[in-house]
C-alpha positions in Angstrom: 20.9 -11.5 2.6 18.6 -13.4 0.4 16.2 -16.1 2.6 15.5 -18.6 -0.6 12.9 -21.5 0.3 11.3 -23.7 -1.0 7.1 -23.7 -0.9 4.5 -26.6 -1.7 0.9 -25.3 -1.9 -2.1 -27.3 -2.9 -5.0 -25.3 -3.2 -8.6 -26.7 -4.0 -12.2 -25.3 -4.6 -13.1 -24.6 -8.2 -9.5 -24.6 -9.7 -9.8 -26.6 -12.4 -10.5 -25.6 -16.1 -10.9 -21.7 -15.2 -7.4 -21.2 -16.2 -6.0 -21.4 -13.1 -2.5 -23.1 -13.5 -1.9 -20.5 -16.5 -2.8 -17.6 -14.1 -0.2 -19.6 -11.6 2.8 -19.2 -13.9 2.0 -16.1 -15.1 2.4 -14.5 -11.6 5.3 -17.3 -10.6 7.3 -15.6 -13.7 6.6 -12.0 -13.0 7.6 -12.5 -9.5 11.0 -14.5 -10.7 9.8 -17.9 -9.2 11.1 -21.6 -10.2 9.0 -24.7 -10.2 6.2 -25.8 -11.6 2.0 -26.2 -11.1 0.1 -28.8 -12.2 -3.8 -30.5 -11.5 -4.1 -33.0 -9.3 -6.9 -36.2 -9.7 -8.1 -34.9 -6.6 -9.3 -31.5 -8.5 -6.6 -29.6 -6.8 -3.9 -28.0 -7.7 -0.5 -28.5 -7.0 1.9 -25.6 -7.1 6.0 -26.1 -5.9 7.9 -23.1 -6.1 11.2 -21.7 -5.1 12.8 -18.6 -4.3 13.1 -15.7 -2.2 10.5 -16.1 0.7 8.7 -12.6 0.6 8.2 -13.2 -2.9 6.3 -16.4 -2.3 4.5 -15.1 0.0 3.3 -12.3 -2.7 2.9 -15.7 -4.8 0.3 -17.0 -2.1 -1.8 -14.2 -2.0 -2.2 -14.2 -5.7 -3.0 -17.8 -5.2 -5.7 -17.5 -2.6 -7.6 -14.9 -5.3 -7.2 -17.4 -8.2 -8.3 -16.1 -12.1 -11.8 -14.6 -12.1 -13.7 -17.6 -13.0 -12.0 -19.7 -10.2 -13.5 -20.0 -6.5 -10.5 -20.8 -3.7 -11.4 -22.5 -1.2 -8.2 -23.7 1.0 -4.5 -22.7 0.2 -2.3 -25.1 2.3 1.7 -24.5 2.5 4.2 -26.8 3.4 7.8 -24.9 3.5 11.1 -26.6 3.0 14.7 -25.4 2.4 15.2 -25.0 -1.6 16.7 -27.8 -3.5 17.7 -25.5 -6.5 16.4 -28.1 -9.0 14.2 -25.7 -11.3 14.9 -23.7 -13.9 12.0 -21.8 -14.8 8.3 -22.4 -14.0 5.8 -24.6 -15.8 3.0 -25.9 -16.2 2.8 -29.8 -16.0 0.1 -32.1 -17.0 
């Protein structure tokens, strides 16, 4: 039995201009994720992403390490049932 959700994670700290959406859907693909990531005015960034839970929770830990140049500083998650309205994973801007 599949448990597919539906995640919204905002992380902030240095996680703008290091690369750090790219390094977001690079892992969000490999992992077979749909949604998208994209900066926030607030210098965060805004990740929403569905699929199987356990693999979004592999997503999160990737997120919490962020691309070499990038410092995390929070990771928050707000977990919803899926809506099944990507196709894919993105970067917005």
């Amino acid at each position: 039995m599949n448990n597919i959700k539906r995640a919204k994670i905002i992380v902030n700290g240095l996680v703008q201009g290091v690369g750090y959406r790219y390094f977001v859907m690079r892992h969000a693909e490999n992992l077979g994720l749909n949604g998208y990531t994209q900066n926030l005015f607030t210098g965060e960034v805004l990740t929403e992403v569905e699929g199987d839970e356990a693999l979004i929770l592999e997503l999160i830990k990737q997120l919490k390490i962020g691309p070499s140049r990038s410092h995390v500083v929070n990771c928050f998650v707000e977990w919803s049932e899926s809506k099944n309205e990507f196709s894919g994973f993105e970067v917005k801007y």
